[in-house]
ZABA-32338 format. One line per field, with one value per residue: x, y, z of N, C-alpha, C in turn; residue in three letters; residue number from 1. Coordinates in steps of 0.2 Angstrom, whole numbers, plus 5000, padded with zeros to 4 digits. Layout:
<recs>
nxx	[X,...]
nyy	[Y,...]
nzz	[Z,...]
caxx	[X,...]
cayy	[Y,...]
cazz	[Z,...]
cxx	[X,...]
cyy	[Y,...]
czz	[Z,...]
residuo	[Ala,...]
num	[NUM,...]
</recs>
This chain:
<recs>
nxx	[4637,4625,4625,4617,4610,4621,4624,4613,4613,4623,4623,4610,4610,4621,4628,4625,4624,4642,4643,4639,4647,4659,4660,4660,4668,4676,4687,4700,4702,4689,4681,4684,4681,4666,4662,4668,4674,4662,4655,4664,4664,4657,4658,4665,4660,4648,4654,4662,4650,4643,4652,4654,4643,4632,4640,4649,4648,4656,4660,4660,4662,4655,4645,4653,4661,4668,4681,4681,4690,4698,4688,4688,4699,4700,4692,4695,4707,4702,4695,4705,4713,4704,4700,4714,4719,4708,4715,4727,4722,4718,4730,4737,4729,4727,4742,4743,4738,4744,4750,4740,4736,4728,4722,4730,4724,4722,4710,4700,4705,4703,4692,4683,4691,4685,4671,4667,4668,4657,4645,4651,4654,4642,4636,4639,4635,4630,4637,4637,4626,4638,4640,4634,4642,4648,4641,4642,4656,4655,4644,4655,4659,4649,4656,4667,4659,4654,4665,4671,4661,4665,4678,4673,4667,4672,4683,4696,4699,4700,4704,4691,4697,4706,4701,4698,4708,4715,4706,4708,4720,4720,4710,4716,4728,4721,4717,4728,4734,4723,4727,4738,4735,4726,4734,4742,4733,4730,4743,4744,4738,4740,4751,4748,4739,4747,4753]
nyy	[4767,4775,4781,4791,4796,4801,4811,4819,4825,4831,4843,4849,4850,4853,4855,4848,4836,4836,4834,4822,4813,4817,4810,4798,4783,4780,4772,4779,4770,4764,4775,4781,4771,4767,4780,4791,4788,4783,4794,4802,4799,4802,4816,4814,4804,4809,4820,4813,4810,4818,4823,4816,4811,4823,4833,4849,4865,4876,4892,4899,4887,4875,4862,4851,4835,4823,4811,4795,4789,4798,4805,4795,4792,4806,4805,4795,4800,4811,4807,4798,4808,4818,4809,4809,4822,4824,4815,4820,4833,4829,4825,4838,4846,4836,4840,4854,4855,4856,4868,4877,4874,4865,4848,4834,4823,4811,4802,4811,4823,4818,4817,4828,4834,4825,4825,4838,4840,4836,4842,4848,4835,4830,4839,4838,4830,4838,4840,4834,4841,4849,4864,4867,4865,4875,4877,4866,4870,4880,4875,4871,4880,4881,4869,4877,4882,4870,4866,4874,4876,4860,4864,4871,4863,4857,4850,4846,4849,4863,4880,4892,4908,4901,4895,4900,4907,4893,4886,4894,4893,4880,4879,4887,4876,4868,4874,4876,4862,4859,4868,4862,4849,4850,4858,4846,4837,4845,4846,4834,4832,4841,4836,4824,4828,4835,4825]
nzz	[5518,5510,5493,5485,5497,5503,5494,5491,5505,5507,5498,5502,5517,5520,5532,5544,5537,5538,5549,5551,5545,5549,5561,5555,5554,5539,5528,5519,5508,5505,5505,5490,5483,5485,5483,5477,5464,5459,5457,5451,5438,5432,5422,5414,5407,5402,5395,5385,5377,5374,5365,5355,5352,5352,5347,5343,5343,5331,5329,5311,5305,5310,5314,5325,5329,5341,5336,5338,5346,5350,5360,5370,5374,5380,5388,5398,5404,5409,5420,5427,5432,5438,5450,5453,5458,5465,5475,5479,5486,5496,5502,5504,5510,5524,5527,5525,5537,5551,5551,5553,5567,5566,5568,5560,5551,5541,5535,5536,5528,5517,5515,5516,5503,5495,5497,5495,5481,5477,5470,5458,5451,5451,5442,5429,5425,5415,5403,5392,5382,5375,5376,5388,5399,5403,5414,5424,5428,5434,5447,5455,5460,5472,5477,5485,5494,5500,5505,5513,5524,5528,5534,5543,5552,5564,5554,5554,5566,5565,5573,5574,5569,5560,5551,5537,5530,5530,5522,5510,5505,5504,5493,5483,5483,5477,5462,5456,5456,5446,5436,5431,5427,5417,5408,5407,5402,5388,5382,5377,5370,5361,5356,5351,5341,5331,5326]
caxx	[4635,4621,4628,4613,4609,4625,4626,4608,4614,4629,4623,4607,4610,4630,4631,4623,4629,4646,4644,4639,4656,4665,4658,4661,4678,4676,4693,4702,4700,4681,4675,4686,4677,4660,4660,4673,4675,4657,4654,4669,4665,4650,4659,4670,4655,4643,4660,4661,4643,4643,4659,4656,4636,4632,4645,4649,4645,4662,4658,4665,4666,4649,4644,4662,4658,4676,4683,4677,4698,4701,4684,4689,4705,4699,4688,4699,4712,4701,4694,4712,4715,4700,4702,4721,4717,4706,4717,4732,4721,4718,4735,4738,4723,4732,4750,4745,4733,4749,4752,4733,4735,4724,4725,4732,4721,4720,4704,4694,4705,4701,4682,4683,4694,4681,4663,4668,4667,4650,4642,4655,4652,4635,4632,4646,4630,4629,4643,4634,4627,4644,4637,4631,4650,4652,4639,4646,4662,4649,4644,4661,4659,4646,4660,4668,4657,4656,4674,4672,4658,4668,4682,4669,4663,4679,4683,4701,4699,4703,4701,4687,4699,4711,4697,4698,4716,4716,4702,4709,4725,4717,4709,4727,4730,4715,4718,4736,4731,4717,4727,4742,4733,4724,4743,4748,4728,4731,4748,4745,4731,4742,4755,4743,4736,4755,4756]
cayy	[4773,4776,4785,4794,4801,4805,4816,4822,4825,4837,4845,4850,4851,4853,4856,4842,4829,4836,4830,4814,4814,4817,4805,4789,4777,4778,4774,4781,4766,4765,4783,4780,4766,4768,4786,4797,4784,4782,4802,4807,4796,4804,4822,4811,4798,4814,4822,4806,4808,4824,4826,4812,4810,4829,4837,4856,4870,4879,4900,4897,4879,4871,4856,4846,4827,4820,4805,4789,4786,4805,4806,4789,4794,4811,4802,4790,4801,4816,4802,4798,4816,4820,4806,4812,4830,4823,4813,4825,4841,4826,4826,4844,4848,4836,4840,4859,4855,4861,4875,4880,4873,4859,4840,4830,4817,4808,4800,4818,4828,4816,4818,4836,4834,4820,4827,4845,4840,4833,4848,4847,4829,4829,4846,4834,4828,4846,4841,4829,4846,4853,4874,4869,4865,4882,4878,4862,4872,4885,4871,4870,4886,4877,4865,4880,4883,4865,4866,4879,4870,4856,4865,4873,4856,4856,4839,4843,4852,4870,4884,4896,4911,4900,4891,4904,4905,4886,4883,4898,4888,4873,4880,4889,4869,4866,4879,4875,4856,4858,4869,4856,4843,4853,4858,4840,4836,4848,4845,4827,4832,4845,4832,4820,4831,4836,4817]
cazz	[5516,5502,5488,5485,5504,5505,5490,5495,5513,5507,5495,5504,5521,5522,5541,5545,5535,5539,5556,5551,5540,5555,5565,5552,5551,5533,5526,5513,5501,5506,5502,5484,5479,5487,5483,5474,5458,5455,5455,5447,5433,5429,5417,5407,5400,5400,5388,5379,5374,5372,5360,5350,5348,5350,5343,5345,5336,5332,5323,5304,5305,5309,5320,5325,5332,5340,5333,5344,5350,5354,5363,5373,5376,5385,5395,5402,5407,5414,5425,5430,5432,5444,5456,5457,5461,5475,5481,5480,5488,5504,5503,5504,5516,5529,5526,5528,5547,5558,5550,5555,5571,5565,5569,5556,5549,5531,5531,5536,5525,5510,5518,5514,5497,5492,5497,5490,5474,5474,5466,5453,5449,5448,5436,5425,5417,5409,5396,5387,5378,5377,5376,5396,5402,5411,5422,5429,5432,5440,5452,5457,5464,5476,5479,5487,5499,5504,5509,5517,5527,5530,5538,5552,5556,5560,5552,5556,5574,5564,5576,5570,5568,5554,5545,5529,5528,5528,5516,5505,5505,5501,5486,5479,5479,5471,5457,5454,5454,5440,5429,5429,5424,5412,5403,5404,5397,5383,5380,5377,5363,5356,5354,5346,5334,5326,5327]
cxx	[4631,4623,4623,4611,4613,4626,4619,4611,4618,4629,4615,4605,4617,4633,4629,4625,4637,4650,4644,4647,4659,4663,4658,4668,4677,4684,4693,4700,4692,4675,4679,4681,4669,4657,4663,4675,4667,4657,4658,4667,4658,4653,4661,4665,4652,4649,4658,4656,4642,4647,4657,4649,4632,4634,4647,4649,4653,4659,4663,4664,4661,4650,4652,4661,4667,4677,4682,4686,4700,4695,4685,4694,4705,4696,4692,4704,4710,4698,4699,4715,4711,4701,4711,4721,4713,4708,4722,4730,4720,4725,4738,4735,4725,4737,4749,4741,4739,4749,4746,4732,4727,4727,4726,4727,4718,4714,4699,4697,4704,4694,4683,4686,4688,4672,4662,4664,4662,4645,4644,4655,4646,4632,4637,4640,4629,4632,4641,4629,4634,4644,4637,4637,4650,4647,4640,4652,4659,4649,4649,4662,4653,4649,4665,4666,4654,4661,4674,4665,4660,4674,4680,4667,4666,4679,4690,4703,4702,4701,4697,4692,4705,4704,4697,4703,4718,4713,4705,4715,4724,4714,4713,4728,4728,4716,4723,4735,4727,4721,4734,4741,4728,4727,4743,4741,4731,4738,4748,4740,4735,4747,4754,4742,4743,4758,4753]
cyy	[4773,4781,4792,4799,4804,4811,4821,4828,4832,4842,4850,4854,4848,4854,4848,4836,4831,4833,4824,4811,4810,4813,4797,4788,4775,4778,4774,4778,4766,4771,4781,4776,4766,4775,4790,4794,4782,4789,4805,4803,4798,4810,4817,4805,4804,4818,4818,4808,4813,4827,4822,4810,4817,4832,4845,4859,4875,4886,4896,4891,4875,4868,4850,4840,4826,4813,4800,4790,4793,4805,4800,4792,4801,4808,4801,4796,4810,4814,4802,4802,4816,4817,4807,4817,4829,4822,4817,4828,4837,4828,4831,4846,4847,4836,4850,4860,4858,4868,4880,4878,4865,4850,4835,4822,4815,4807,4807,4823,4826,4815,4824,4838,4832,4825,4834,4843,4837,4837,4847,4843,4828,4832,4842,4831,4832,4844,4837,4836,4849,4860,4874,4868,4869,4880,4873,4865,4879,4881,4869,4878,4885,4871,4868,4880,4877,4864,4870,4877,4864,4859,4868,4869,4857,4850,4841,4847,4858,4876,4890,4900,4910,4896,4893,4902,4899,4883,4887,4894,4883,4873,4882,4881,4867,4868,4879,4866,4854,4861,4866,4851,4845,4853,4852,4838,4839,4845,4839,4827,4835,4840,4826,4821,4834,4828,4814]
czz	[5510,5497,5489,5491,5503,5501,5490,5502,5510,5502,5498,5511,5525,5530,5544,5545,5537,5545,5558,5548,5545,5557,5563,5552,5545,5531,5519,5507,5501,5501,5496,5481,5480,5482,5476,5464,5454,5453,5452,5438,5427,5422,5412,5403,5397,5392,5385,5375,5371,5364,5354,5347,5347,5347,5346,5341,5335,5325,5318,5302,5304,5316,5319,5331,5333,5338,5342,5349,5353,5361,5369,5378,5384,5391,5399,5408,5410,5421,5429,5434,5439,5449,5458,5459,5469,5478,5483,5485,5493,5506,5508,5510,5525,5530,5530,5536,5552,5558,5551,5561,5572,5568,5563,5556,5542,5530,5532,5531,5517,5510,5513,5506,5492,5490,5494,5482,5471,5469,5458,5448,5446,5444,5432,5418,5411,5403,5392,5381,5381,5378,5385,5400,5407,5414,5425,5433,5436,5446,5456,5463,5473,5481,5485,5495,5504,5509,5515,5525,5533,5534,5545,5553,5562,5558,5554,5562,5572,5570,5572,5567,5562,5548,5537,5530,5526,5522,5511,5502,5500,5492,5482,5477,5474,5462,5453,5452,5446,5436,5426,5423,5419,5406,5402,5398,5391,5380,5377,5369,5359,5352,5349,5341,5328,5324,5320]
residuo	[Unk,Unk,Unk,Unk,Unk,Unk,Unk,Unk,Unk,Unk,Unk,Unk,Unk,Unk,Unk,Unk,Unk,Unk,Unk,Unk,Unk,Unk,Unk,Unk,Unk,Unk,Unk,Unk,Unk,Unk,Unk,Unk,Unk,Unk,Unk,Unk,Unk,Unk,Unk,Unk,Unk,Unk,Unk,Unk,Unk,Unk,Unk,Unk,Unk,Unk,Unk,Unk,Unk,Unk,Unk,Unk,Unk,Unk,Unk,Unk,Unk,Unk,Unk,Unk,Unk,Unk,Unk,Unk,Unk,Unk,Unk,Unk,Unk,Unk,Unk,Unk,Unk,Unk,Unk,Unk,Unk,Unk,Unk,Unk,Unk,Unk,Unk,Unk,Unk,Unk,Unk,Unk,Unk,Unk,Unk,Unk,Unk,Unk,Unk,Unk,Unk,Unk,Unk,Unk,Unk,Unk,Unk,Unk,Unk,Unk,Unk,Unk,Unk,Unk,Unk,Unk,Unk,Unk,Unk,Unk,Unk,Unk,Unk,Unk,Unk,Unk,Unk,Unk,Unk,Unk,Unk,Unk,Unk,Unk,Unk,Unk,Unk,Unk,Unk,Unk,Unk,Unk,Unk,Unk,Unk,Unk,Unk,Unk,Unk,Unk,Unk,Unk,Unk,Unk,Unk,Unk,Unk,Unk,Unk,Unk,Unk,Unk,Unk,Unk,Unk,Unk,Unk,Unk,Unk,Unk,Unk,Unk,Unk,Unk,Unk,Unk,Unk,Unk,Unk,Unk,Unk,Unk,Unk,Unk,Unk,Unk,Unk,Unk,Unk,Unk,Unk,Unk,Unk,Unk,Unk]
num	[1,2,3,4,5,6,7,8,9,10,11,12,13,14,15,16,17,18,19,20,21,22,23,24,25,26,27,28,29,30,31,32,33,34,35,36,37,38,39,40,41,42,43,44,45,46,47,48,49,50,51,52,53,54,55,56,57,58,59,60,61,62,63,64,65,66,67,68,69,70,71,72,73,74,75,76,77,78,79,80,81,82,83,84,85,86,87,88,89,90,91,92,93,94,95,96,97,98,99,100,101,102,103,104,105,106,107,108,109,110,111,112,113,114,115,116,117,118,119,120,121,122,123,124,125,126,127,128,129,130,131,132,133,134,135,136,137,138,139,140,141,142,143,144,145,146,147,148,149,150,151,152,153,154,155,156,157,158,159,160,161,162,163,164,165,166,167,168,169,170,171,172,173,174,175,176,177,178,179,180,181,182,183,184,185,186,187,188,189,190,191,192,193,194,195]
</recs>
C-alpha cells in the first residue's frame, strides 16, 4: 500500500477507496506500521515544534514557549494515546457488529478505526502554530464522515437501515475514548506541575 495514495484515495474519493479497503488482506499489524504509526505521529512532532519553538500567546501573560522535557513528554504520550484510541475504537467497532447485525471482523473494523482518522492526522501539521489547533480538531469532523462512508461500503456487512445507529455508536466510543485519555493526559501534567 502507498501511504500517500492511500491517504489521497480516502480523503478524496472515500467511496471508492473504501472498496479498495475492503477488498485487501491487510492485517492488523500491517495497516499499524505501514499506516496508522506514520500518520498518527504527525500532531505530536507538529506540538512539539509548536509548543517549544513557537510558543503561545497567553492574554495577560505574553508569549509562553514549553520547556523541552514537558513538551517531549506530551508528545510521546499523545502518540501513545492516539494509536490506543484507534486501536481500542477497532476493538469496539468489532465487538459491537452483532448487535447491528453486522459481521464481525477485526482487520475491517480497524480499517474503518484507522483510515477515519486520516483527516485528523494530517490537519495535525496545524499545531506547529498552536492558535490553528481547532482546525485539526475541525478536520476530525471530516473524519466523521469518512466512518460514516466506511460503514456503507459495508466493510462490516452492516445492513443499510443500522449503519447510523452503528457508526453513531461507534462515535459515543470515540468521544468517551478521547476525553479519557485526555483526563489521564491532563492529570499526569497536573501532577507534574505540583511536583
Amino acid at each position: 500500500m502507498d501511504l500517500v495514495q492511500r491517504a489521497q484515495g480516502i480523503l478524496l474519493k472515500p467511496k471508492d477507496e473504501w472498496l479498495k479497503i475492503k477488498a485487501e488482506t491487510t492485517t492488523v499489524s500491517e495497516l499499524f506500521t505501514s499506516y496508522a504509526m506514520i500518520l498518527a505521529a504527525i500532531p505530536p512532532v507538529a506540538q512539539f515544534i509548536g509548543y517549544v519553538v513557537i510558543g503561545q500567546r497567553i492574554p495577560f501573560v505574553g508569549l509562553y514557549r514549553w520547556g523541552l522535557g514537558r513538551a517531549l513528554g506530551n508528545a510521546v504520550l499523545s502518540y501513545v494515546f492516539a494509536l490506543a484510541t484507534v486501536y481500542v475504537v477497532g476493538f469496539i467497532i468489532n465487538a459491537l457488529a452483532p448487535n447491528f447485525s453486522s459481521v464481525k471482523n477485526l482487520p475491517n473494523a480497524m480499517k474503518l478505526s484507522v483510515y477515519s482518522m486520516t483527516p485528523s492526522w494530517l490537519a495535525g501539521i496545524l499545531y506547529i502554530i498552536p492558535g490553528l489547533g481547532i482546525l485539526a480538531l475541525l478536520a476530525g469532523l471530516y473524519g466523521l464522515f469518512l466512518m460514516y462512508e466506511g460503514f456503507r461500503t459495508p466493510m462490516m456487512e452492516t445492513p443499510k437501515d443500522k449503519v447510523l445507529g452503528y457508526m453513531v455508536i461507534s462515535i459515543i466510543a470515540v468521544i468517551a475514548l478521547m476525553l479519557v485519555f485526555t483526563l489521564i493526559l491532563g492529570g499526569i501534567y497536573a501532577v507534574r506541575l505540583r511536583a
